[in-house]
C-alpha positions in Angstrom: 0.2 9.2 -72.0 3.0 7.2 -71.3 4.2 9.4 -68.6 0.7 10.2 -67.3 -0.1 6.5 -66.9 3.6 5.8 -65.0 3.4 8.8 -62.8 -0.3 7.9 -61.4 1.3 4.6 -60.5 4.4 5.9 -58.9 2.5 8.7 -57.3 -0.2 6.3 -55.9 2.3 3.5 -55.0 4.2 6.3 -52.7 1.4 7.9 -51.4 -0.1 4.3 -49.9 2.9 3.4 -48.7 4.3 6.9 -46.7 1.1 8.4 -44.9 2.6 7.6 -41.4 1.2 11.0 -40.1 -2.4 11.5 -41.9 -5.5 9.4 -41.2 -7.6 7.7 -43.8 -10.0 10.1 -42.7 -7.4 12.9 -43.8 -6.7 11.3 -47.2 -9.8 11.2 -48.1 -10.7 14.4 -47.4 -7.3 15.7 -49.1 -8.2 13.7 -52.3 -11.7 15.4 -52.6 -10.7 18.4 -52.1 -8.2 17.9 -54.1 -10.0 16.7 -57.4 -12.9 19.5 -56.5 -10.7 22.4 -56.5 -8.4 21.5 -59.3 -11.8 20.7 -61.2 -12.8 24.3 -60.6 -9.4 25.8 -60.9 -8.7 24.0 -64.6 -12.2 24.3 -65.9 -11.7 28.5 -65.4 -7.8 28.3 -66.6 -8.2 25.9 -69.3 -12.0 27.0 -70.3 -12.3 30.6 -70.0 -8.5 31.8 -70.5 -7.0 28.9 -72.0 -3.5 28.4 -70.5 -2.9 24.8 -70.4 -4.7 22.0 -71.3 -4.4 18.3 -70.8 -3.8 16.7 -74.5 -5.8 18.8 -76.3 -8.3 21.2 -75.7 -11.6 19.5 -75.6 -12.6 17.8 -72.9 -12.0 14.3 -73.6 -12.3 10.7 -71.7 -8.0 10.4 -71.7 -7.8 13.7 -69.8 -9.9 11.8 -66.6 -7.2 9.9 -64.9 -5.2 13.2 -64.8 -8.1 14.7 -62.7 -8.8 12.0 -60.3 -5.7 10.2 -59.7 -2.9 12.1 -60.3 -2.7 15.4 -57.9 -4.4 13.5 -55.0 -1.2 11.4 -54.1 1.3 13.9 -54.4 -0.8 16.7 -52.3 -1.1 13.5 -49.7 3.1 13.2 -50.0 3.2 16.8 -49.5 0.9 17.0 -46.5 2.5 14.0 -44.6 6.2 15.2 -45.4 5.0 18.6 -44.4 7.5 19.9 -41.2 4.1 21.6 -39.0 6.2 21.8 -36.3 9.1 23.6 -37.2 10.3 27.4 -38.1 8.6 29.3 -40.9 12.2 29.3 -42.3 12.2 25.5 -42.5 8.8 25.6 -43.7 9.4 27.9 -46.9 12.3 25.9 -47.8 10.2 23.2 -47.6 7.8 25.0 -50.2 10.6 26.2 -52.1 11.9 22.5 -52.7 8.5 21.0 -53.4 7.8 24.0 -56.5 11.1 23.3 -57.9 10.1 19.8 -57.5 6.7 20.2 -59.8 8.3 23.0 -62.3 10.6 20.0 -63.2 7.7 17.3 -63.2 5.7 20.2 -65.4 8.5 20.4 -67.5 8.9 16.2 -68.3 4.7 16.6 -69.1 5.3 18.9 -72.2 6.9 16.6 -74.1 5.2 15.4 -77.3 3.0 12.0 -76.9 3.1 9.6 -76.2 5.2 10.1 -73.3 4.0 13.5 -72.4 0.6 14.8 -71.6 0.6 18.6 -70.6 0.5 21.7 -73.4 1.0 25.4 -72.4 -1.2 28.0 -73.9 -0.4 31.3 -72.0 0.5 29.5 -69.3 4.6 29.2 -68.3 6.9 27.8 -66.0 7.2 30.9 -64.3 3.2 31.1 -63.6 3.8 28.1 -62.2 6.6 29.1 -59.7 3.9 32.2 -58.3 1.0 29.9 -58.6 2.4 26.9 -56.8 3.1 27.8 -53.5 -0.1 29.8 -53.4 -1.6 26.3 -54.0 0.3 24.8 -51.4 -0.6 27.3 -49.2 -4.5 26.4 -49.9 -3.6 22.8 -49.2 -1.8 23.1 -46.0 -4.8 25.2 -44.7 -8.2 22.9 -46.1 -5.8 20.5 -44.2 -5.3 22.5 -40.9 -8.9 22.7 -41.0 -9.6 19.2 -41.3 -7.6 18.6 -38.3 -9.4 21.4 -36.3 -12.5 19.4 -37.5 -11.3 15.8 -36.3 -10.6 17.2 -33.3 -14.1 18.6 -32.3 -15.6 15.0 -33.1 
């Protein structure tokens, strides 16, 4: 919990303060989407196949903040850091940085509580290294689209 509870502030604090390049319009949207899909994606991972869980494996009140304020930031860091403009070579070292990036973050979230918040089932560090940038790649599009959006307004 400890890290949980640290992590949503840092996350949040950094996300405020570096969005040069998305709107509030864009954040928004990002943080929805974000919370919906990782709703949907943890309900069938953690309900159906059980691979992870947060804390335990009910459904429980302390699990919440992990849902709704943790993700949303960092997807909004990863968007506005995001180099559009640039090679596909740039670009996949780009997604190469940011899943080593979260494999380590994963990694600091298994510890025992209090500090950590995250248990593996199934689930491993390397599912996470082929799930990630499939993610990301999700992200980066719902985003694309957004803007595609925006711009018909």
């Amino acid at each position: 919990m400890i890290l949980l509870i640290t992590s949503i502030l840092i996350f949040n604090i950094l996300a405020y303060f570096n969005h040069d390049k998305l709107t509030l319009n864009q954040m928004v949207h990002i943080w929805c989407f974000t919370i919906a899909f990782q709703l949907a994606f943890d309900t069938i991972i953690i309900e159906k196949y059980e691979g992870y869980w947060y804390f335990t494996k009910d459904i429980e009140w302390k699990s919440i903040p992990a849902y709704l304020c943790l993700i949303p930031p960092v997807n909004i860091m990863f968007l506005n850091w995001f180099p559009f403009n640039t090679s596909w070579h740039h670009q996949l070292r780009y997604y190469a940085m940011w899943v080593v990036i979260l494999v380590f973050y994963e990694g600091l979230t298994l510890v025992p509580e209090p500090f950590g918040f995250f248990t593996y089932g199934w689930w491993s560090a390397w599912t996470t290294i082929i799930v990630n940038p499939i993610l990301l790649f999700i992200l980066v599009a719902y985003y694309k689209f957004i803007v595609k959006v925006e711009a018909k307004l």
